[in-house]
N, C-alpha and C positions, 0 to 999 in steps of 0.2 A: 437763662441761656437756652433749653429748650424748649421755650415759648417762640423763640423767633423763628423756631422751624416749624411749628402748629401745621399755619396753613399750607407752608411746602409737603407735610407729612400728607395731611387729607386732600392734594392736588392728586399726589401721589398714588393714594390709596384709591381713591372715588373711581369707583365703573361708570360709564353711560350704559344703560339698560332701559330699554321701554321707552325713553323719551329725556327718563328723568337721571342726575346723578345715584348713583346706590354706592353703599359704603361697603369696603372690605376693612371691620373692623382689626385694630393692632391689640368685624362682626364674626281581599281584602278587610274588608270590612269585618268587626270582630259578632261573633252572635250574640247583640246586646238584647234580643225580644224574649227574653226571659224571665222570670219574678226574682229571681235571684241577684241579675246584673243592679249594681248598685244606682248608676243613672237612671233615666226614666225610658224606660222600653219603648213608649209609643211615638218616639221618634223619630221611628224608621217609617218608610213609607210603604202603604199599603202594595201587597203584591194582585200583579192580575191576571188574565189569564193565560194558559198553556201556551210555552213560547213553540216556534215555530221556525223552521231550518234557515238559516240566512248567513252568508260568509262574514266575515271580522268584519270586513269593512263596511257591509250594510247594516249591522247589526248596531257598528259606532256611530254609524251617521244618522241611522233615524232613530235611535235611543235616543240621542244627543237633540235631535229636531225635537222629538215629541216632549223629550222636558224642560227645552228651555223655553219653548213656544206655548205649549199648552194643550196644542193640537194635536187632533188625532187623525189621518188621512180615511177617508170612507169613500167607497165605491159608490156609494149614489148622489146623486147632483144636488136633490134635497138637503137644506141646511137641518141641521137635529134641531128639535125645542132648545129656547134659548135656558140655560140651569145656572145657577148664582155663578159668579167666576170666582174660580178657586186662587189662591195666594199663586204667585208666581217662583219658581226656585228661590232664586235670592231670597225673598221673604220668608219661603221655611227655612231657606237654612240660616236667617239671623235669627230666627224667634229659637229655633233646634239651641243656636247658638247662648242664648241666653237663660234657655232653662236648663241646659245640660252640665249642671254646675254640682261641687259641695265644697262644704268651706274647712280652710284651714288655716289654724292660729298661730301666731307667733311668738306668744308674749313668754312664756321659758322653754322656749323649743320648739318645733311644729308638733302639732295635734291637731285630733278633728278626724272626720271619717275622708277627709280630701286627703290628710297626710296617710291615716293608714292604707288607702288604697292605692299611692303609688310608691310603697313598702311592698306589697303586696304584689305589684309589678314590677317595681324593679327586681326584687329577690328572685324571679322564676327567670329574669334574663340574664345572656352572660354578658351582656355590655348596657351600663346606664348613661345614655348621653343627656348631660345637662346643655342648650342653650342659652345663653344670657343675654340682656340687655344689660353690657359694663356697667359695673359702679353705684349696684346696689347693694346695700348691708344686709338686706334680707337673705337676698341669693345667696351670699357667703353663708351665711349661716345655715338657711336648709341644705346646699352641698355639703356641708362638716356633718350633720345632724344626720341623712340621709348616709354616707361614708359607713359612718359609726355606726346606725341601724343597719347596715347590709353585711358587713363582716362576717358575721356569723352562717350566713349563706354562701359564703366563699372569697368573696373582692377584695382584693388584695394590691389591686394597681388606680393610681390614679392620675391620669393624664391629663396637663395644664397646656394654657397657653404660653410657654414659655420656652428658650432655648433650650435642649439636652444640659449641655453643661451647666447652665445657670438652674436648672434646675435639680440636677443632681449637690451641686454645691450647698442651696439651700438647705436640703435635706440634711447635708448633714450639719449644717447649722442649729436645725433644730436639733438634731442629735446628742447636739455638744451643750445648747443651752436653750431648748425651749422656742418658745415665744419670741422674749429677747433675742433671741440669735437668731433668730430670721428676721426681726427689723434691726439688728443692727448689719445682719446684711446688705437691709434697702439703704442705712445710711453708708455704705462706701463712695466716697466719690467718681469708683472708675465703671460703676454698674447703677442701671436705670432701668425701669421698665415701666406703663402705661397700668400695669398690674402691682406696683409697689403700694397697695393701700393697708390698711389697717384688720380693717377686714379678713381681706385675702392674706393676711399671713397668720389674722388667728385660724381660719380654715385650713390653711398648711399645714399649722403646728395640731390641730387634733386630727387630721387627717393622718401624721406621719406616729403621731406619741397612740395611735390605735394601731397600727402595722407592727409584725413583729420586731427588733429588731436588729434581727440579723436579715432581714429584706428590705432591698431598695422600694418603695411606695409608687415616689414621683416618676412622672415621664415627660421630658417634657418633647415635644414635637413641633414648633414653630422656628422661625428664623431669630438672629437677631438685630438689634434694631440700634441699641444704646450704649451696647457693655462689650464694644469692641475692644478696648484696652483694659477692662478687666482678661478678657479672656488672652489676648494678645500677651499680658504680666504669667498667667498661665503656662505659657508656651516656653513663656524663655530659659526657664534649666534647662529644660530638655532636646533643644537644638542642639541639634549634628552639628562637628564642624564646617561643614562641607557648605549646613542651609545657614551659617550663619549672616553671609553678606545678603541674602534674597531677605533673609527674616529683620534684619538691622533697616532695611526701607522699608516692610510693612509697617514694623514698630514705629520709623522714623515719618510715616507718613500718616500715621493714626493719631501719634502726640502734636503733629505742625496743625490734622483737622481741626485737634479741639482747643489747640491754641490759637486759631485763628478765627474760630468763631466765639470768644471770649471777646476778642477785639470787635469783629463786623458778623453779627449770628447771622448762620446760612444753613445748609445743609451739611448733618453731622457724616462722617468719614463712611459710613455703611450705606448712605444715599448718595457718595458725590464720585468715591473710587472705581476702577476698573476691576473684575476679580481676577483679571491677569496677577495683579500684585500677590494674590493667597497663591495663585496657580504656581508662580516662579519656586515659592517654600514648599511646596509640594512636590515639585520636579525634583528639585534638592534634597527634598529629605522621603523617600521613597517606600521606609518601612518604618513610619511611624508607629508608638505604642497605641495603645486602642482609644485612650484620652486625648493623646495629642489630635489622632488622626479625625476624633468626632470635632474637636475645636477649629482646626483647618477648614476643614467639609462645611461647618457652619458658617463660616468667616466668608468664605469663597461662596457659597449656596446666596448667602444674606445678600453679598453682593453682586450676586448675578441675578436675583428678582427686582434690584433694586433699578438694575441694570437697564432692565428689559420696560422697567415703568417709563423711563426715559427715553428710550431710545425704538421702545416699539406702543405697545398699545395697555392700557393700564389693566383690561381683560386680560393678555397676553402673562403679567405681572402676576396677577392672582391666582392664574391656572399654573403656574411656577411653582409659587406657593403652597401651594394645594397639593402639588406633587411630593414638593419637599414633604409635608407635612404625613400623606401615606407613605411615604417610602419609610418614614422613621416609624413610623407604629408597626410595618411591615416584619423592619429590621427588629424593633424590640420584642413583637412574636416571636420571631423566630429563635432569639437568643433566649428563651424561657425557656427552663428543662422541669423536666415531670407534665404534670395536668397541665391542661391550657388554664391559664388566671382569667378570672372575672374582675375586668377592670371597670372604672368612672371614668368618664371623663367630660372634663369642665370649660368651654369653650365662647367665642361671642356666637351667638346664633344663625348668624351666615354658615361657621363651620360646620356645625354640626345636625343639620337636617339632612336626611335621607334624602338620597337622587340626587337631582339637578338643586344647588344651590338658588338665592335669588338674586345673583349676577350670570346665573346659567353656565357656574362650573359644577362637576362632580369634587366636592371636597370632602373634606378626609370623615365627615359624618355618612356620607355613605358607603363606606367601606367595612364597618362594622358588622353589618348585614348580611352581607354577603360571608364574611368569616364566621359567624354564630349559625348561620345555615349550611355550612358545609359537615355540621358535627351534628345536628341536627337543635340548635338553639335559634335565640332570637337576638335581638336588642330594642331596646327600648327608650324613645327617644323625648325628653321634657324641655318644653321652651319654657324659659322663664320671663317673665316682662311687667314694667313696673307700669300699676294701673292708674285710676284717678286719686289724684291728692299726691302723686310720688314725686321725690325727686331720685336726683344720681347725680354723682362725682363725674367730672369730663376734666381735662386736661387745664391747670392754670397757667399763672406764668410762672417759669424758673422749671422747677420738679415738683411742682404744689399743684391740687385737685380744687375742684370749686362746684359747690353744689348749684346745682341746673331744676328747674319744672321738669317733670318727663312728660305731663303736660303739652309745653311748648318743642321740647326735643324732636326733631323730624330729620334724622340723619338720611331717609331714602326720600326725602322730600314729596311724600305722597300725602300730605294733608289729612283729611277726616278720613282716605281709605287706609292709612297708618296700622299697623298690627296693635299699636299699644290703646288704640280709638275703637279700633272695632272688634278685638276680642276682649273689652271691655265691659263693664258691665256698670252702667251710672248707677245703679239704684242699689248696689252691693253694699254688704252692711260690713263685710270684712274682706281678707284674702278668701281667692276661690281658684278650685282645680277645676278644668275642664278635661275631659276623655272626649280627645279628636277622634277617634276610631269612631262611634259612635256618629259620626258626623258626617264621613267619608258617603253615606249610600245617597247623601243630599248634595256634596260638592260636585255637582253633574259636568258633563262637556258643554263648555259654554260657558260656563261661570266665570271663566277667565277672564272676559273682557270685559268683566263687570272690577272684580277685585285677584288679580294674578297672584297675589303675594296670601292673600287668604286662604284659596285654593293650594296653594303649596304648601301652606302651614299643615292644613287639615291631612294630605295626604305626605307628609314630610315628618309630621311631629306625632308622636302616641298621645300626649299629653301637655295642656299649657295649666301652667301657675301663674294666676294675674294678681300680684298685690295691691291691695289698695291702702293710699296714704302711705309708702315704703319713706325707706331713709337713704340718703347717699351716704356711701361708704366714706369714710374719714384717710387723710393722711396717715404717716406712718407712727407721727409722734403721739 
């Protein structure tokens, strides 16, 4: 049943950027020249001499000329002696790229001097963002592993890709039974997610059985996509009488969607409705209770991004999303009393890098930044990405997963300049951590047009996790 929407979904989702399709997954410099820094110090590039008064913008245009070019400009007509020719940027910064590693194990947990040092970084930030490439059983695992080693430095929240309510609901599934009760949540037939694996719920359930608990954990901040009639079953005590005729056609037009794509699969009710229909129960029902009002909001939110992929521009779609997604990390700030918490948070890797995203929105990863700097904190941000030899879980048919090459995987369809190709390492004997920071004084202006999505990593991400030979994450069973 939701296999026939697949490719309606990734129509849906896919940006044009740069030339090429880019996916919206359902996806300075630190003082390393010292004996102490655990990478290799001589990374950095030599300094030279006494700079000399020039405004911003002279200063980026011929910084920018003289490193990507090589050249130096000289007042005299005479050419210099010709001297060996030096590597070209790109060149240092793949080789910077390849030695700036250490390794980290997986086999009863993460270890290795790669895991302890981004323990070591993430405990001194108040927000750790993980990025993902979905549908790796590794990642699940160092998220729970990482969780659990940070606690004791404060973290107390952890924020998924998932609806509010469905993720509050979880929670307390695992409350009530563990493990089990989070996948028998994924088996309900009125809730679904692209996140229902095996994996990601043993990571939920040691995420949540480490939190106190008389404290909510999860957060979830995304739209929904699947579990419109779960949450829609949700609602129904608590209608007014007043919203009962507006709330009788959303219900009634939620159960005709998915009854009628049983017969001819098409697009499920969250992709095909107006969110006038949520709007009408809302007019109606005016001072909903604080649950109902977030399930409305979501219903209505879900279907106006869905909205906007259709009827305007699928960029348009995403920066919607994106909205939604700060406004609710916003709103759960906000509702937090005492200290500010140190949260995680676990997302596909579009979301969560600093700045400009790489469909060229600000999404809900750079917002963190800016809030850990206003108390005088940081954040700290890890791509994850599965390296040579890996696979990953993608979407099957029905509600089933099916393991894929990550290999072969190229959802921005950028070929060998691919993030999972070239922060890669063919010759690696295991998983390895790299410290981007480190890397940032070689990613020069200019390097853009060589690899744009490289460049954004390096000044986007603190840190990448590349495994090698990874697993795809399993079903729920």
């Amino acid at each position: 049943m939701i296999s026939g929407f697949h490719s309606n979904l990734r129509a849906a989702c896919l940006i044009q950027c740069r030339g090429r399709p880019l996916p919206t997954t359902p996806l300075w410099s630190s003082n390393v020249a010292t004996s102490s820094h655990p990478f290799r110090p001589a990374l950095l590039p030599a300094k030279t001499g006494e700079p000399y008064v020039m405004n911003r913008r002279d200063l980026l245009v011929a910084s920018g000329l003289f490193l990507v070019t090589g050249k130096r400009s000289s007042g005299q007509s005479a050419a210099p002696p010709r001297v060996q020719q030096q590597p070209g940027p790109q060149a240092r910064l793949l080789e910077a790229l390849q030695r700036n590693r250490l390794p980290i194990t997986m086999s009863d947990g993460p270890a290795g001097r790669g895991w302890d040092w981004l323990v070591r970084q993430a405990r001194d930030a108040r927000f750790t963002l993980i990025g993902e490439e979905h549908g790796v059983a590794e990642t699940a695992q160092l998220s729970a592993a990482l969780f659990k080693a940070l606690r004791g430095s404060g973290y107390s929240r952890m924020a998924i890709e998932l609806s509010p309510i469905i993720a509050q609901d979880i929670e307390a599934a695992a409350r009530r039974n563990g493990l089990q009760g989070i996948l028998d949540f994924y088996a309900r037939p009125d809730t679904w997610s692209p996140m229902y694996l095996r994996e990601e719920a043993q990571f939920l359930a040691t995420v949540i059985s480490a939190a106190p608990r008389g404290e909510r954990v999860l957060w979830g901040f995304d739209r929904e996509i699947f579990s419109d009639r779960y949450l829609i079953s949700r609602l129904e005590p608590r209608v007014p009488p007043r919203a009962k005729q507006s709330f009788t056609r959303l219900k009634d037009a939620s159960t005709n969607s998915w009854a009628q794509r049983e017969k001819n699969p098409g697009p499920p009710f969250l992709f095909a409705q107006d969110p006038a229909i949520v709007s009408a129960v809302r007019a109606d029902w005016p001072n909903p209770d604080r649950e109902s009002d977030t399930i409305l909001r979501t219903l209505e939110e879900s279907l106006a991004i869905n909205a906007v992929a259709r009827t305007g521009t699928a960029w348009d779609s995403s920066e919607r999303r994106a909205q939604w997604m700060r406004n609710a990390f916003a709103t759960r700030l906000r509702e937090e009393r005492g200290s500010p918490p140190k949260v995680m948070m676990k997302f596909g890797y579009n979301h969560m890098i600093r700045g400009v995203n790489y469909v060229n929105i600000f999404d809900l990863g750079a917002m963190p930044d800016e809030v850990a700097a206003a108390s005088g904190g940081r954040a700290f941000h890890i791509i994850v990405l599965p390296g040579p030899g890996s696979r990953q879980a993608v979407l099957g048919p029905g509600r089933s997963f099916v393991s894929v090459s990550s290999d072969e995987f190229d959802e921005f369809r950028a070929g060998d300049q691919r993030l999972t190709r070239v922060l890669s390492n063919a010759n690696a004997t295991g998983h390895e951590v790299i410290d981007l920071r480190a890397l940032r004084p070689l990613a020069v202006r200019g390097l853009e047009s060589w690899n744009s999505d490289v460049v954004r990593t390096i000044l986007g991400y603190d840190a990448a996790v590349i495994w090698k030979g990874a697993h795809a994450s399993s079903g729920r069973a």
